[in-house]
C-alpha positions in Angstrom: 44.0 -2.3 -27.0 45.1 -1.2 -23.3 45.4 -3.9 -21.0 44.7 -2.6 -17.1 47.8 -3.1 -14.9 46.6 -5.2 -11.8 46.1 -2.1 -9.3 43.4 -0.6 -11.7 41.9 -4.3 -12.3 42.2 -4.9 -8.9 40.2 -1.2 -8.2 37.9 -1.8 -11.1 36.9 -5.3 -9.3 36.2 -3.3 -6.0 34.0 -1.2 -7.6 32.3 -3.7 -9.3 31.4 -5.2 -6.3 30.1 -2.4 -5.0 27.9 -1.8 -7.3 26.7 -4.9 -7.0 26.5 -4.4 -3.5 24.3 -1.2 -4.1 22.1 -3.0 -6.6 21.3 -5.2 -4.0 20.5 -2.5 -1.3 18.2 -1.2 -3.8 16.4 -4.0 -5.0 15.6 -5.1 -1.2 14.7 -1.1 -0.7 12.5 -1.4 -3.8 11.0 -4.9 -2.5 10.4 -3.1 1.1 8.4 -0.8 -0.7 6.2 -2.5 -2.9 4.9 -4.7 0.1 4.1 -1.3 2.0 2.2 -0.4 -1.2 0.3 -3.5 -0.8 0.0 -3.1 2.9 -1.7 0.2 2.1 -3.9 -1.4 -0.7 -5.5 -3.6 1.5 -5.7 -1.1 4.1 -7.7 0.8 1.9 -9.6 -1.7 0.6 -10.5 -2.8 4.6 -11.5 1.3 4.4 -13.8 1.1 1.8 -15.3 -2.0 3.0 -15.9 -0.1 6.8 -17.3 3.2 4.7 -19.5 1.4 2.7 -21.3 -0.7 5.8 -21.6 2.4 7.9 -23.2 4.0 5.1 -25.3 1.3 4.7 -26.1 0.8 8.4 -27.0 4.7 8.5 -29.7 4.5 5.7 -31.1 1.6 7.4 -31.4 3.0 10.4 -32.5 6.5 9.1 -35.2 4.5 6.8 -36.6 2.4 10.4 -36.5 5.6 11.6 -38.7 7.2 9.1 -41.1 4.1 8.6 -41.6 4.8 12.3 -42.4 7.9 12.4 -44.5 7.5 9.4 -46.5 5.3 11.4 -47.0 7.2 15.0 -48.2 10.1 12.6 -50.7 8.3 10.6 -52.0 6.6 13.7 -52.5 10.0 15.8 
């Protein structure tokens, strides 16, 4: 078995850290990400919610619109 001499332990141990150092980077980039992912998600949920009233609203108002008409026609 080869035993390092200290300047290559000393070098591995720099590069251990780092990659340690790196891990870390990319486990706070990864963490950054996933809560823009659920930013987005409830942005799009919030989306769907807005779509799905002003859908709504618009048959409503296109219904009351109709019913009215309806009415003036079958009165004249």
């Amino acid at each position: 078995m080869v035993v390092p001499s200290e300047r290559e332990y000393g070098a591995l141990e720099k590069e251990v850290a780092e990659i340690r150092h790196d891990l870390r980077n990319q486990r706070m980039v990864c963490n950054s990400h996933g809560e823009d992912i659920a930013e987005l998600k409830r942005d799009l949920e919030r989306l769907k919610t807005r779509l799905a009233t002003g859908i709504a609203i618009f048959i409503v108002v296109i219904g009351a619109t109709s019913w009215m008409i309806e009415l003036v026609l079958s009165r004249g």
